[in-house]
N, C-alpha and C positions, 0 to 999 in steps of 0.2 A: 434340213428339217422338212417334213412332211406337211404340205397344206392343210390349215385347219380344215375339218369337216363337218357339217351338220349332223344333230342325231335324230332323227325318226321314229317314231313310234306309231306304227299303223293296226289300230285294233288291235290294241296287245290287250288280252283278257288274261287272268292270273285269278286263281281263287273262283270269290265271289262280287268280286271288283268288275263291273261292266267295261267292255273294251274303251280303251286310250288312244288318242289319235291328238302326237302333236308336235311340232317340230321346233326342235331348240337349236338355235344359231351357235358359229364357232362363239367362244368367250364368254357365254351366256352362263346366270346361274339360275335353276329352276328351286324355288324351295319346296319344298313338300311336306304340311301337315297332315294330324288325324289325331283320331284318340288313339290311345293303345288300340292294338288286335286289329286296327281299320286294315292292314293290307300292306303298311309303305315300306316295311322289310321286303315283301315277298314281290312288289313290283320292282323294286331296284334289283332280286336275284332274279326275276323274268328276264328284264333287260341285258344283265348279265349273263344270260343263258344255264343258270342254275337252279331256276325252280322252271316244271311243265308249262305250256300258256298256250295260248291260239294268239292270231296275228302274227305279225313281224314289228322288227326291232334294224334299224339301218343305218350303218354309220356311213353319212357322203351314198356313195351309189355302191354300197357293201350291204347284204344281207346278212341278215346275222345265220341263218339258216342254210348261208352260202359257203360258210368254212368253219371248220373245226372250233368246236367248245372253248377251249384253251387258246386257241388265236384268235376267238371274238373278245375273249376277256385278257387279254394282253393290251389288245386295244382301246377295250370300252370298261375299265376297272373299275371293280367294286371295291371298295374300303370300309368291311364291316361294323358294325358297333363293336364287337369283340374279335381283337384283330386275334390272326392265328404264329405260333410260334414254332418251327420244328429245331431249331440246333441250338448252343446251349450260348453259342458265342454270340454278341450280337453282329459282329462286322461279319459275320457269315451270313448274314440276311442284310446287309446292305452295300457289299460290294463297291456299287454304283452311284453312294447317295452322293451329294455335293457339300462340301462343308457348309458353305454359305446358307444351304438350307438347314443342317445343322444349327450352324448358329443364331439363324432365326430364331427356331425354334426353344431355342434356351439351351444349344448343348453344348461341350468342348469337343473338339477333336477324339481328346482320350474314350467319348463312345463307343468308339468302335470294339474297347476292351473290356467292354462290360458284357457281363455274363444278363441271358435273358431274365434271370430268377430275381435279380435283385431290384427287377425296372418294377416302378407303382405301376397303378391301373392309368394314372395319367401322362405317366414316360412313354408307356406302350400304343396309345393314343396317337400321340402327337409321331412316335418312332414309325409307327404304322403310313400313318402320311408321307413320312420322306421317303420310304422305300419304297410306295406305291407311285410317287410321283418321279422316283430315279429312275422306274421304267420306260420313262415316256409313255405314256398312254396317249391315245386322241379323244379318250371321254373319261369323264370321271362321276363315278355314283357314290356322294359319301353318306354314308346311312349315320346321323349325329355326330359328326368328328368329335366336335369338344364337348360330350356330356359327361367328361371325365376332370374337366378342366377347371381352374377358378375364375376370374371374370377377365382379371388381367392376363391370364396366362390365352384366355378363349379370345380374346382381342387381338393378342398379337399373333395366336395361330389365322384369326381370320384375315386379319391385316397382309400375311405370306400368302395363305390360298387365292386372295382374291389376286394380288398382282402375279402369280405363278399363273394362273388360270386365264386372266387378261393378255400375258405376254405368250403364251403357247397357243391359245384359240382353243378350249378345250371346252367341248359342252359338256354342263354339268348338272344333276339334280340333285340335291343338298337334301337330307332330311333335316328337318330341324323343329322344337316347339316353342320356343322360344320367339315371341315375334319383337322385342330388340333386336335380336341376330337377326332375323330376318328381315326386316329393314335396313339391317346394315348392309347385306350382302345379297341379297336377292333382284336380279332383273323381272323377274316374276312371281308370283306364289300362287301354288294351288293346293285345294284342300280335299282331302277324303271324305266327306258326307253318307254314310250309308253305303252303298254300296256304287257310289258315283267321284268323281275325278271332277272338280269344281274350280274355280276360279275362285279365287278369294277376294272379299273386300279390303281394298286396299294391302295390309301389313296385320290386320289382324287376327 
């Protein structure tokens, strides 16, 4: 297993958002609020190397600017709010997952025979986490996991992320607006204000 890594963010400007400077420890989770439209989609694909930005993004003593697109975000994984699907099987897009993360997650084994078409919005969700996380990544940006979820179901998805995340050392920034969840699972939070990156009061 690969040493956890610190992620960096050094003057990363994206948009209209003033440049970010701030460094999240292995195992860390960062929350991240706003209103709608503040930004916190288009920061998490900066960091991902998928939207334009100024600054740098550096995972451990790796620049993101230092290697290819596709092998910064191998490593430093985004897991959008709408995850994406191309093949029709599902075990074709997860290969690699673990059953145990499976059944966390609420599933049987027989997943792997289910057709993409037939998954809710909230199968696809949680399906999306296990495939992202069967890659090993060394960071993870999840932009709302569970805004698909119901209260139990977003409990026991947070219940899996936080000790997966815990036990691999993986820095993370968590979008979330919910500040329950975010007291439940946040080492930090910070908020979008205008066109600034804040620090929030406490949990709310």
């Amino acid at each position: 297993m690969i040493a956890p890594s610190s992620l960096h963010l050094v003057w990363l400007a994206v948009a209209e958002l003033s440049p970010v400077t701030l460094t999240l420890p292995p195992g860390e989770i960062l929350c991240l609020s706003g209103s709608s439209g503040s930004g916190k989609s288009r920061l998490l694909r900066a960091v991902a190397d998928l939207e334009p930005h100024g600054g740098e993004a550096w995972l451990g003593k790796t620049a993101q600017a230092s290697i290819a697109g596709h092998a910064w975000r191998a490593r430093v994984m985004l897991v959008p709010a709408e995850s994406h699907w191309w093949a029709e099987s599902l075990g074709e897009h997860l290969p690699d997952a673990r059953l145990d993360d499976l059944e966390a997650l609420g599933f049987a084994p027989e997943v792997f025979d289910w057709q993409v078409a037939r998954l809710s919005s909230g199968e696809k969700q949680r399906l999306a986490l296990a495939r992202a996380l069967s890659r090993e990544p060394s960071a993870l940006l999840l932009d709302e996991p569970t805004a698909n979820l119901d209260d139990a179901t977003t409990r026991r998805v947070e219940a899996w992320l936080r000790a997966r995340i815990r036990a691999r050392g993986w820095p993370v920034i968590w979008v979330a607006h919910d500040p329950a969840q975010i007291a439940r699972v946040a080492d930090h939070h910070r908020r979008i204000v205008g066109h600034r990156l804040e620090e929030a009061d406490e949990w709310a």
